[in-house]
N, C-alpha and C positions, 0 to 999 in steps of 0.2 A: 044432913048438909055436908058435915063431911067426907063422906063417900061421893057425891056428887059431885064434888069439888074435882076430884081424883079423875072422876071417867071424861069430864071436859079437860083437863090438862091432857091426858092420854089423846086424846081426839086431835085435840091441838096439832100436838107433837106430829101424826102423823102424816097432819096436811103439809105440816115446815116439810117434812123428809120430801113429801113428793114435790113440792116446788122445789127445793133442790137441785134434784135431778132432774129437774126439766129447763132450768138457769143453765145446767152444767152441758145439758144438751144444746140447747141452742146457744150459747158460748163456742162451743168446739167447731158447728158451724160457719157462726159470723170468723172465725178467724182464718180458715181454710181460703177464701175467697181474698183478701190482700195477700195473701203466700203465692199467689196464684198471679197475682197483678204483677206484685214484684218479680217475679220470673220474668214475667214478660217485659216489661221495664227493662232489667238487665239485659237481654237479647236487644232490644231495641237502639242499646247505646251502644254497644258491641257491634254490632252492625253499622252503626254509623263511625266509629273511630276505625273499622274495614274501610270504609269507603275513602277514608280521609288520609290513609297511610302511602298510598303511592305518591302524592302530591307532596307531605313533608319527607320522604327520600328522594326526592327531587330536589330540594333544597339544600341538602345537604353537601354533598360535594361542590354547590359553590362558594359557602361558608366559608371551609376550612381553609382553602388559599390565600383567602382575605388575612387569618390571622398567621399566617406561615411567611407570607409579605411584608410585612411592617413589625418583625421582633424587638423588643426596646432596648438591647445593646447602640443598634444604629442611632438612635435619638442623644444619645451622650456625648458631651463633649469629647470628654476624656476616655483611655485607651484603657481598658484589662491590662495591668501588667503580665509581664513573662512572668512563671511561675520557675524559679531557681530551687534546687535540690539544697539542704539545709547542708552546709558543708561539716567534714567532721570533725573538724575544729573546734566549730563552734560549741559542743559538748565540754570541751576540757578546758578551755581559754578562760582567762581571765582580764576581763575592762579595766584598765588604770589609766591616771589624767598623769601627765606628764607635766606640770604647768598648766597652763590655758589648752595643751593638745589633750588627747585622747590616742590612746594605743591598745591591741588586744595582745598580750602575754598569751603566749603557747608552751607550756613548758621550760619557761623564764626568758626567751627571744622572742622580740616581736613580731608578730604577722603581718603577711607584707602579699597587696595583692586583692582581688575580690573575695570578700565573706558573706555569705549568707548565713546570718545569726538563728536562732532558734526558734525566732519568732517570726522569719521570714523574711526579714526586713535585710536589704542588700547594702554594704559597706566597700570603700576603698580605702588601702594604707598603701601609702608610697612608701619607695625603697628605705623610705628609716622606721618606718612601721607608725606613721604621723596617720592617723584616721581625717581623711581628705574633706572639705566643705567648698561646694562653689563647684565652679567647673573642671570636669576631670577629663585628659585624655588619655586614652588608650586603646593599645591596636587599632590604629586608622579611625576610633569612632569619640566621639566626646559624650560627656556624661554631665548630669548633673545633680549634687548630693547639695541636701539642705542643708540647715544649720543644726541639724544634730547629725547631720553625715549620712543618711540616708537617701536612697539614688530614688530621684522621682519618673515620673511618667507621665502623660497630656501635655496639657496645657503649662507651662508655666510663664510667670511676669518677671524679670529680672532686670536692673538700669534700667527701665524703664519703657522695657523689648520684651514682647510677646515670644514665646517659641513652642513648639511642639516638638516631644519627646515620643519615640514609637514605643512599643512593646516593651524592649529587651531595654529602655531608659537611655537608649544613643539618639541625639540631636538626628532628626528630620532632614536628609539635604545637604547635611554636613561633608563635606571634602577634606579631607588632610592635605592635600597636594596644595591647598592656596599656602599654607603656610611654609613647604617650602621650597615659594618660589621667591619668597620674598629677602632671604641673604643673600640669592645670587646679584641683586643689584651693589651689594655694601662690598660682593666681591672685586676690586678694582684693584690691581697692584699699586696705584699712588697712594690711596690710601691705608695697606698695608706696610707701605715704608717708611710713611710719613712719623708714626710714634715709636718706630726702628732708632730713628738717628736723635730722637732728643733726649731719651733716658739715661744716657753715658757722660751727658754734660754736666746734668741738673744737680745731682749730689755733691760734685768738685767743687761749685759758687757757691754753697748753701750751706748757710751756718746750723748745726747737728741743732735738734731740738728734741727735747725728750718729753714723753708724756704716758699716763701708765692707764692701762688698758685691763676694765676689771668686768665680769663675767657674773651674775645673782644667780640664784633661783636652784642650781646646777648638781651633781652632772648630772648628765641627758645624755639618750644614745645619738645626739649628734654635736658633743662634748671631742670623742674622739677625732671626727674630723675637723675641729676648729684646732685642735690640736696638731694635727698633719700641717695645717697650713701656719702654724706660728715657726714650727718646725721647720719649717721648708724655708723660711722667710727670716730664721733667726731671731723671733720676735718672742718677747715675755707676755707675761697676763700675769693678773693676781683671779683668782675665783672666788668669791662669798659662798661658798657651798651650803644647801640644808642637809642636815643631818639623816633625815628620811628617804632622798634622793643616793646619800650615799653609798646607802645601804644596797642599793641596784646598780652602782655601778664603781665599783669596789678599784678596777682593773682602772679605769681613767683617772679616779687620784692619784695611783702610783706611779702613771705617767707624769702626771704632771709634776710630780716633784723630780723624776728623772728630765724633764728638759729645762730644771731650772725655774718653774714656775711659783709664784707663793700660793700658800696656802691661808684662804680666809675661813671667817666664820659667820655664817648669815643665820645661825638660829636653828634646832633643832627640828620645829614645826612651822617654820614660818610664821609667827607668834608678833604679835606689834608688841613689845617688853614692856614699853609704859601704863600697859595696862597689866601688866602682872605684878607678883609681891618679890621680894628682893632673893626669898627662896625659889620663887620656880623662875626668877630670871637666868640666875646662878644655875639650874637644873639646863635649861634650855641651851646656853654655851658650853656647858660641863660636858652634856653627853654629847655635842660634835666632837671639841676634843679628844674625847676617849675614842670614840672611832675615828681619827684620825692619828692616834699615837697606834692604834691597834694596826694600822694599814701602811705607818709611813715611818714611823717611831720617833713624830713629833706633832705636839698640836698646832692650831692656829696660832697665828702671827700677828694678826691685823681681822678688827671687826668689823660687819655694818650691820647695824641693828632693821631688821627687815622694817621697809615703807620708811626709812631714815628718822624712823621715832626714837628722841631721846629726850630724855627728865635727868633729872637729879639723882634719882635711886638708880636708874641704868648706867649712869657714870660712874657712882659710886661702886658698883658690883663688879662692873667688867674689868676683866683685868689686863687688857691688851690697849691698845689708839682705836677709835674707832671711825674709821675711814667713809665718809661719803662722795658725793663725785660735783664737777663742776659742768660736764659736757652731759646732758642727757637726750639719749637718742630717742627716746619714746619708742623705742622698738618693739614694744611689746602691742603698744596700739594701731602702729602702721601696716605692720611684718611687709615691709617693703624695700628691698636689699636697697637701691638707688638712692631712695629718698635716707634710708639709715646713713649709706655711704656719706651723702653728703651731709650730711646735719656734722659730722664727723671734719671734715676734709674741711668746712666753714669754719667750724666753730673750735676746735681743737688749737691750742697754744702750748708752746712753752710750759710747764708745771704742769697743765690739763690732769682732771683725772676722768675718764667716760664711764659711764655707764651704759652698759650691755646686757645681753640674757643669753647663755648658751640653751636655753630649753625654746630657741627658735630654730628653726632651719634656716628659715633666712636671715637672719641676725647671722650666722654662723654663713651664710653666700653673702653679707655686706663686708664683714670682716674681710673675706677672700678679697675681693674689690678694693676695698681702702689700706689694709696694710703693706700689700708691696707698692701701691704707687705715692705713700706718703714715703716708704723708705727712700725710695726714687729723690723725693721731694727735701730732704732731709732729718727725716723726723727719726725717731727712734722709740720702741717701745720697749719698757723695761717694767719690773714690777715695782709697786706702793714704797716698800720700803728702799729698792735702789734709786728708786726718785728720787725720795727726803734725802739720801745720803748726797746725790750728786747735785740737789742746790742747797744743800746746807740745813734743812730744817729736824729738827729731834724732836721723833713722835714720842709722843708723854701718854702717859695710861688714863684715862678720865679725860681725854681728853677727844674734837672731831676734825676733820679735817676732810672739806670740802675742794680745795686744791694745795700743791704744793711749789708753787713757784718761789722761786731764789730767793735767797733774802738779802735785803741789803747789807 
């Protein structure tokens, strides 16, 4: 049985082998025959996207005008600005606030003129090197820079007037020649003669009135011209000076003690005092002085404690009078020379003491305005301390003084 066993497996085995190859035959065939289809399959679509190819380049050259026609620049309101060249300046300058202005230092004078800053973005500093906001003119064309001073383009809303800016950020349509046509009507010879003949009267009937004329915040590089025109006019000031401002304009303290001017002191940082301790108050008047005994080879005279903050401890520290004012011009919220002049011309008496800001420009064009036609008028401007002497009053130390009229 066991040998038997043996000759049937063998048997077996060799009918599997021949099925086999005869699976593996007929395998090899059935596959031949889809190789064969799909060939022709492929020919079949290839032939047909032949046929179909003349008709989509046909198409084609009508397409592409369509979108060559209508580019999305055109759809926008607003205009691509001009692309300005990064000036060289702008690499080595440096941004400082002047007060409420803004100025870009170039090697310690101010830049004066168009900048383009580093980031692209386009600036104007009029001739005191004041970085411009609102409308700018120049060369025949107007401009308009925001409220960080940057010159726009399109569209803008402004009073409540639509305008369109071109390219280069000059008003649309804009003329120079309207503007001036408009002095040649104010040109009349009557009315040129007519404020000829009353100014030579007006001083002789008018009793001298004196009133002292004081300056915060300061210097500023348009310190010197307020300076020209006290000059010109015979006229005093006292300045509150900060001490940080000083230090930039070294050359207009020493003027000012050369035309007879007093010298104040408004605080080293601009600091409200009543919020500090009785050391860093003492610090903060300390070092103007020093820089003022270092430039002039005297300290301050007379104080005003910045924002006219004062307590108890600030009395007791300071060691001078500390002068605040009775006339305030608000000039620093208006900057409107006319309306300064007059708040001035209205309000100003006998004793008066004003308040001013030389770190305006036009604070420094209202001054030009009201101080020769008050001297006309008979007034007279002298410093803080020649006041108190000329009606009587003796400034005391710890002590403020909001005006100085006569005493009885």
């Amino acid at each position: 049985m066991p040998g038997g066993n043996k000759r049937t497996n063998i048997f077996l085995l060799l009918i599997s082998i021949l099925l086999c190859f005869g699976c593996g035959y007929l395998f090899r065939q059935s596959t031949a025959i889809p190789s064969k289809l799909q060939n022709d399959t492929i020919q079949l679509f290839a032939a047909k996207e032949n046929d179909e190819e003349p008709s989509h380049k046909k198409e084609t050259p009508e397409e592409t005008p369509v979108v060559q026609t209508s580019p999305s620049p055109t759809a926008a309101p607003t205009v691509s600005p001009a692309i300005y060249e990064i000036s060289p300046e702008a690499s080595t300058g440096v941004w400082t606030s002047s007060g409420s202005n803004w100025m870009f230092m170039v090697n310690g004078a101010p830049y004066k003129g168009w900048l383009t800053d580093t980031d692209g973005k386009r600036y104007f500093f009029n001739q005191d090197g004041i970085m411009q906001t609102g409308w700018v003119d120049d060369g025949g064309k107007r401009y308009f820079m925001d409220l960080d001073g940057i010159m726009q383009t399109g569209f803008i809303t402004t009073g409540g007037k639509s305008y369109e800016l071109q390219a280069d950020g000059s008003l649309k349509d804009y003329s120079s020649e309207k503007k001036s046509e408009a002095p040649k009507q104010t040109d009349v010879p009557e009315q040129t003669e007519a404020p000829k003949a009353e100014p030579t009267k007006v001083p002789e009937k008018k009793e001298k009135k004196y009133v002292a004329l004081t300056f915060d915040d300061g210097p500023s590089s348009f310190t010197d011209r307020l300076l020209d025109c006290l000059e010109k006019n015979k006229a005093k000031a006292t300045f509150f000076m900060v001490g940080k401002e000083i230090e930039y304009f070294s050359d207009e303290v020493k003027r000012m003690k050369e035309l007879g001017c007093e010298l104040g002191n408004h605080s080293y940082s601009h600091a409200d005092l009543t919020n500090l301790s009785p050391e860093d108050i003492s610090a903060e008047i300390g070092a103007v002085d020093e820089l003022l005994v270092k430039l002039t080879g005297q300290g301050a005279t007379v104080v005003r404690p910045p924002y006219g903050s004062v307590n108890s401890s600030v009395k007791s520290v300071v060691g001078t009078p500390m002068v605040l004012w009775s006339v305030d011009t608000l000039d620093w919220e208006s900057q409107n020379p006319q309306q300064i002049a007059e708040i001035v011309r209205s309000q100003a008496k006998d004793g008066s003491i004003i308040l001013m800001h030389d770190i305006f420009s036009t604070s420094v064009d209202a001054a030009e305005i009201f101080i020769p036609e008050m001297i006309k008028e008979g007034y007279q401007f002298v410093t803080v301390h020649k006041l108190a002497e000329i009606n009587g009053v003796q400034l005391q130390t710890g002590t403020t003084y909001s005006d100085l009229q006569k005493t009885s």
